[in-house]
NULUM-69254 format. One record per residue (C-alpha): x, y negated, z negated. Coordinates in steps of 0.02 Angstrom, whole numbers, plus 50000, padded with zeros to 5 digits. Each point is the difference from the previous one (the first is absolute). Layout:
! residues N
     X     Y     Z
     X     Y     Z
...
***
This chain:
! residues 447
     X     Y     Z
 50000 50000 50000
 50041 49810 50000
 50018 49870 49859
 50006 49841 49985
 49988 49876 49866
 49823 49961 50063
 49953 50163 50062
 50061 50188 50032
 49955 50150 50099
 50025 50193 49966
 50031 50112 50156
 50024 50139 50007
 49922 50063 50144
 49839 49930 50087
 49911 50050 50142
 49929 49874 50143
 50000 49814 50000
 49817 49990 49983
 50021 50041 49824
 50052 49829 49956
 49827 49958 50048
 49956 50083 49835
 50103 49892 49887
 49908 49861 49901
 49917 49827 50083
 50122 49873 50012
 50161 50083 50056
 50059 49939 50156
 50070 50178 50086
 50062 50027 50207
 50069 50132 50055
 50175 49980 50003
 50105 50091 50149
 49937 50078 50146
 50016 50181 49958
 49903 50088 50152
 50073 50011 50199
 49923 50072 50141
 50115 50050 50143
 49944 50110 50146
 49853 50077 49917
 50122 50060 49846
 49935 49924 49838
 50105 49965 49853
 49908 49928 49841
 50133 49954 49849
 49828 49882 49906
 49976 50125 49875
 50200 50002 49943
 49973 49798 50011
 49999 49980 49828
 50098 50165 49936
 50146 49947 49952
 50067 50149 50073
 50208 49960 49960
 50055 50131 50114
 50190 50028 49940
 50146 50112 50064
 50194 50002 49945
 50128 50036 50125
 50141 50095 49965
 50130 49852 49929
 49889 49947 49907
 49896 49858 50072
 49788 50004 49960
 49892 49959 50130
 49839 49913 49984
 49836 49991 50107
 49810 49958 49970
 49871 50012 50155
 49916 49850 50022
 50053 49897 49879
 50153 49922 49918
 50097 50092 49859
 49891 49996 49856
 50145 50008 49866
 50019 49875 49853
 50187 49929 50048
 49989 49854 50115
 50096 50097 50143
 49906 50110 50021
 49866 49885 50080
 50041 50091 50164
 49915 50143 50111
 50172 50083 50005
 50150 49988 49899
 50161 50087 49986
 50079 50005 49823
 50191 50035 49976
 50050 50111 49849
 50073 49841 49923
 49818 49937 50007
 50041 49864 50155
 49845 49987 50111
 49981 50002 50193
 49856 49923 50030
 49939 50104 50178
 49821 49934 50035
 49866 49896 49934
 49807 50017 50033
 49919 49847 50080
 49825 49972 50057
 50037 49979 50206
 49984 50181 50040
 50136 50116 50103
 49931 50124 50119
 50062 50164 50002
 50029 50124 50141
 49971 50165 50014
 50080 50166 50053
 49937 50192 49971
 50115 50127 49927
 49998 50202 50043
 49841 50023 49925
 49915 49844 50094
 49985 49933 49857
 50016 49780 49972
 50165 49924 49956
 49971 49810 49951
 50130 49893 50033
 50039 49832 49912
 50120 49880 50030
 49994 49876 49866
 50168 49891 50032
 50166 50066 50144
 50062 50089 49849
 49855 50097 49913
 49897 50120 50072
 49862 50107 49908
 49918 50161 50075
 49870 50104 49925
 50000 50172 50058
 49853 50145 49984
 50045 50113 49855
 49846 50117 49967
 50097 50110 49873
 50011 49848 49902
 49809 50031 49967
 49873 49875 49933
 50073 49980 49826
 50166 49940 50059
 49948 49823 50062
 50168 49937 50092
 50200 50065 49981
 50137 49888 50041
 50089 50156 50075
 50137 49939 50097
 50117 49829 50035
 50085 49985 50110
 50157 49857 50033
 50016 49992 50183
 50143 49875 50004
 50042 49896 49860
 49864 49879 49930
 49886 50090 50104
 49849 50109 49947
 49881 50134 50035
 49872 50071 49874
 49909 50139 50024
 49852 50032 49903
 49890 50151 49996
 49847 50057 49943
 49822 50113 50023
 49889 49849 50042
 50118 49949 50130
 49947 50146 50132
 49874 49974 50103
 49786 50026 49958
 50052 49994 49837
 49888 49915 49867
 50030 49934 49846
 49841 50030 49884
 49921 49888 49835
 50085 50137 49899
 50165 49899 49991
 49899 49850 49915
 49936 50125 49869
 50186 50089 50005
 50063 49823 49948
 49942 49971 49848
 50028 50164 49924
 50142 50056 49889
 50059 50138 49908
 50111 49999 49843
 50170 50103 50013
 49932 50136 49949
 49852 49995 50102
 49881 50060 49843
 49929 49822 50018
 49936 49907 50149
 49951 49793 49992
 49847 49976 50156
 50008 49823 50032
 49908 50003 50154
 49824 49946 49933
 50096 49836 49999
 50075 49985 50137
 50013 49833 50071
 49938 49935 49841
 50072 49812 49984
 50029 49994 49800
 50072 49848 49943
 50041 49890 49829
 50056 49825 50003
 50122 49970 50146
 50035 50187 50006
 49898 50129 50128
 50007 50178 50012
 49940 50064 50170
 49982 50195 49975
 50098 50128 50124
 49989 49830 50122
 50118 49866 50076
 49930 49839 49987
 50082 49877 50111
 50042 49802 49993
 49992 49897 50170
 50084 49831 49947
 50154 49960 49881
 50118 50122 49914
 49944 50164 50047
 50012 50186 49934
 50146 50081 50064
 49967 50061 50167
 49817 49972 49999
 49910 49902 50106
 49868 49894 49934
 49863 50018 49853
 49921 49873 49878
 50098 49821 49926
 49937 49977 49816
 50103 49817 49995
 50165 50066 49957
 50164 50016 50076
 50105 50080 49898
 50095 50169 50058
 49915 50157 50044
 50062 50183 49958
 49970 50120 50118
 49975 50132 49886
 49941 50167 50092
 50111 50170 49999
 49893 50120 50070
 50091 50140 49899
 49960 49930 49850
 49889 50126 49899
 49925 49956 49825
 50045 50091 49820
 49857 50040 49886
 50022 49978 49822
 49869 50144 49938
 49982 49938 49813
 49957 49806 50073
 49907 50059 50159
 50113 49875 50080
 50066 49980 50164
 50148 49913 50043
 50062 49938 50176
 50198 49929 49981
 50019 49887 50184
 50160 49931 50031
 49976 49801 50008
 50187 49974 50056
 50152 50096 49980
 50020 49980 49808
 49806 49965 49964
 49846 50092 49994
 49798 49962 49994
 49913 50131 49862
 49812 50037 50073
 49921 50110 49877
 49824 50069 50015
 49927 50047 49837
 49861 50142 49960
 49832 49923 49949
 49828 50058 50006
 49918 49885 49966
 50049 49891 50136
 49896 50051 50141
 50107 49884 50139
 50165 49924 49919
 50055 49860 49893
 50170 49931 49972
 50062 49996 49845
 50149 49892 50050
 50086 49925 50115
 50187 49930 50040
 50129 49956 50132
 50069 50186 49950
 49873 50092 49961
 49809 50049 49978
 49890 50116 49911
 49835 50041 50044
 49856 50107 49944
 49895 50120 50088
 49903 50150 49999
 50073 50052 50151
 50180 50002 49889
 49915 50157 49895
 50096 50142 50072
 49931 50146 50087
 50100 50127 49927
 50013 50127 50145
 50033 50124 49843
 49890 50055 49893
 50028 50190 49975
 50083 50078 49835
 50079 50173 49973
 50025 50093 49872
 50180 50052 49959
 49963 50148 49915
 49876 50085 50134
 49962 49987 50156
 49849 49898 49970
 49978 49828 50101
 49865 49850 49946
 49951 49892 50146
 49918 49846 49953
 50044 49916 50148
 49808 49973 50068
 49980 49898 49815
 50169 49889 50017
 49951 49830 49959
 49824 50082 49917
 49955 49885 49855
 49956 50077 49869
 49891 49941 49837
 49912 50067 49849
 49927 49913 49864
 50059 50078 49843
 49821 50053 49895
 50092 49984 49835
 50036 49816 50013
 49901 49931 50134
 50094 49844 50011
 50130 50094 50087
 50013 50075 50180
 50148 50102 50074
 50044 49967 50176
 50120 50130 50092
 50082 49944 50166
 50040 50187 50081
 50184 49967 50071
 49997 49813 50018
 50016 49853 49876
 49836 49918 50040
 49955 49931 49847
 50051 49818 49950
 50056 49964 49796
 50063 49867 49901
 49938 49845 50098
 50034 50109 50194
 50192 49985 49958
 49978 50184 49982
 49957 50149 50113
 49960 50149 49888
 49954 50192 50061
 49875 50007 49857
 49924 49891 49855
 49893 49996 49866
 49891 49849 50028
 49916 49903 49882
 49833 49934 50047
 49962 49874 49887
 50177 49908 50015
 50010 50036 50197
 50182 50052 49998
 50089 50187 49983
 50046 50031 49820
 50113 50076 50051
 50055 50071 50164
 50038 50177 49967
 50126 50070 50158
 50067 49920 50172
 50034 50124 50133
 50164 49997 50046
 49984 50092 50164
 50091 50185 49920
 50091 49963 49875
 49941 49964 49816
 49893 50131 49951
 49990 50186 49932
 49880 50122 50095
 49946 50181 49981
 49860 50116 50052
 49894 50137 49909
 49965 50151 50114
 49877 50070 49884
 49875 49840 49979
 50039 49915 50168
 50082 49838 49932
 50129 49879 50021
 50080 49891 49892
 50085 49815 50012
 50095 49940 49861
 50044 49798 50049
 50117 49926 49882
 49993 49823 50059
 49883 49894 49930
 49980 49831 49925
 50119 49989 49852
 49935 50056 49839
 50058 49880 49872
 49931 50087 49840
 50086 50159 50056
 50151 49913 50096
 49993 50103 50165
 49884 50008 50167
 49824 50063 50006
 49965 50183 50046
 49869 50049 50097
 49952 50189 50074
 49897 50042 50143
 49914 50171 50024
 49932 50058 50150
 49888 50150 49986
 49943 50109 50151
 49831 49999 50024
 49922 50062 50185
 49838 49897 49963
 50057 49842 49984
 50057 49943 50181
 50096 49835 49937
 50027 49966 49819
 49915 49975 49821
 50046 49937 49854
 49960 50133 49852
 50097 49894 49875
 50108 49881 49919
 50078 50013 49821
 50103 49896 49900
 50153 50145 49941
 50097 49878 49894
 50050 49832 49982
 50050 49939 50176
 49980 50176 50067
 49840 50043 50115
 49919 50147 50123
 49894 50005 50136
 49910 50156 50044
 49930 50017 50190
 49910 50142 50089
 50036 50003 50164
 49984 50142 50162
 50187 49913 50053
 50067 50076 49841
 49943 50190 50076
***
């Protein structure tokens, strides 16, 4: 994405240029380089890797990185890199190879053995880029810088390949939805941005646009990029996007955290937090290096949900529950409910500063008192089955700090198999001890 003082942009990949259209009323979008040629009845349409960011890089072998984006200019923080091409010398000395302008260069083109297009485009006398038919690359690998080529000194050829390149090819909506969807590294977890895609979020002078490039037409602009809205400032603008760039999940928090590099030594901290209750998104704050926002749509989908047993061969699947929340008002103190979150920390504590797995929630005070476990993906709890009466058991350890008895709450979870009951009920909840509390569920996923 983009920043600026008065505004910035988060790309990561988008799909056609109509999509600005979607942003909110008031920003004043084009769309930015021509990206589509027509020669001889061969098409080649580059519009939906407009706004990518797609930093195609290779290293040759003494040492000297190679950089390329389709469309576009460089989208990288440092101010040299404001260029379509650039070649960077080991001791970090650029060659600055080609830069993006709005007049547009025709290409030519040829067919190779399989009749299928090669484009042709000669930017300056000494750079030259072709894209080249690869259908082995498939439809996951969007572009590969795969070879460069010095044909005399100072003088350039890049060849890029890629799936969408060959003719009668046609790239689908599924990249949109592809682009806003992340896993964590150990893909357990996966963070489905795409119900906001496009979304223009924005507090103060600062604007978020989600998986989209936003683009400014007049005064300093976004490295590379072409034109978007002016909010009345002219300060520097970060290009910020590195398509690479995956997310880590902090499990306890329900936090996800994007690092971008800003410049060489700087970075811009994006972090999407888990909250339920927010049904679209709200930022919490908002800075020149960083921004936090809330949203449903930050609650993980954990793409595990299944348990076994290490001392049989038994296996609990509660993956068709994951995210289930589950409540039960406890009938010896009515002014208490229990509220279970199966595999997900969907329940908000302590003023929302807290995503819990399970809490005891008072009704009267409207607050948990206390929160009684966090899932923590695998890790942070005992488990065991009983062959003979069908049930398993969770021991969490990882509650809200019990002062009177000076360590965490406990909380245990039985399933118990039960053929009739197609999803889940609640038989009970007890209080075991001080800080220490069961909940007791029938379900036919236990069986």
């Amino acid at each position: 994405f983009c920043i600026k003082y008065s505004m910035f942009s988060l790309a990561y990949l988008v799909l056609i240029l109509n999509a600005l259209n979607q942003l909110s009323s008031g920003l004043d979008t084009c769309s930015g380089f021509p990206c589509k040629w027509t020669v001889n009845n061969y098409q080649l349409d580059l519009t939906p890797f407009q706004f990518i960011g797609v930093n195609l890089t290779t290293t040759d072998n003494i040492g000297n990185k190679y950089y390329f984006t389709p469309c576009n200019n460089l989208l990288y923080g440092s101010t040299y890199y404001q260029y379509m091409a650039v070649k960077v010398s080991p001791q970090e000395v650029p060659t600055y190879l080609a830069q993006r302008s709005t007049s547009n260069t025709i290409p030519s083109v040829s067919l190779d053995s399989n009749n299928q297009p090669i484009w042709n485009f000669t930017y300056t006398n000494n750079f030259t880029v072709e894209y080249i038919c690869n259908y082995n690359l498939g439809p996951d690998t969007y572009m590969e810088l795969t070879n460069v080529l010095e044909i005399f000194p100072g003088s350039y050829v890049f060849r890029i390949s890629s799936y969408y390149i060959c003719d009668n090819v046609t790239i689908t909506n599924d990249i949109a939805a592809d682009a806003c969807m992340w896993y964590d590294d150990t893909d357990t977890y996966l963070l489905d941005l795409s119900p906001l895609f496009a979304t223009a979020i924005s507090s103060g002078s600062y604007y978020l646009y989600v998986c989209q490039n936003a683009y400014r037409r007049t005064g300093s602009y976004c490295p590379g990029q072409g034109c978007c809205a002016m909010y009345g400032y002219s300060s520097s603008a970060y290009g910020l996007n590195t398509p690479d760039i995956k997310p880590s999940y902090d499990v306890a928090n329900s936090e996800w955290t994007f690092e971008y590099p800003r410049t060489k030594t700087t970075t811009f901290t994006l972090k999407w937090r888990c909250d339920p209750t927010v049904t679209t998104y709200s930022v919490v704050t908002a800075g020149s290096s960083s921004m936090t926002v809330r949203t449903q749509y930050a609650c993980p989908q954990d793409l595990r949900c299944i348990f076994d047993d290490p001392n049989s061969d038994s296996q609990l699947d509660l993956s068709g529950l994951s995210g289930t929340d589950i409540r039960y008002i406890d009938s010896d103190n009515l002014m208490y409910s229990f509220e279970y979150s199966v595999c997900q920390n969907n329940l908000l504590c302590n003023n929302n500063a807290t995503a819990a797995m399970a809490i005891r929630w008072n009704i009267n005070e409207l607050e948990c008192d206390p929160y009684l476990a966090k899932w923590d993906g695998f890790n942070g709890y005992d488990i065991s089955y009983d062959v003979g009466m069908k049930q398993w058991k969770f021991t969490y350890y990882n509650g809200e700090f019990c002062e009177s008895l000076q360590k965490d709450t406990m909380f245990n979870v039985y399933w118990t198999c039960d053929q009739t009951v197609s999803d889940y009920v609640v038989t009970d909840v007890e209080t075991i001890e001080e800080c220490a509390y069961a909940m007791y569920i029938a379900s036919s996923y236990a069986c």
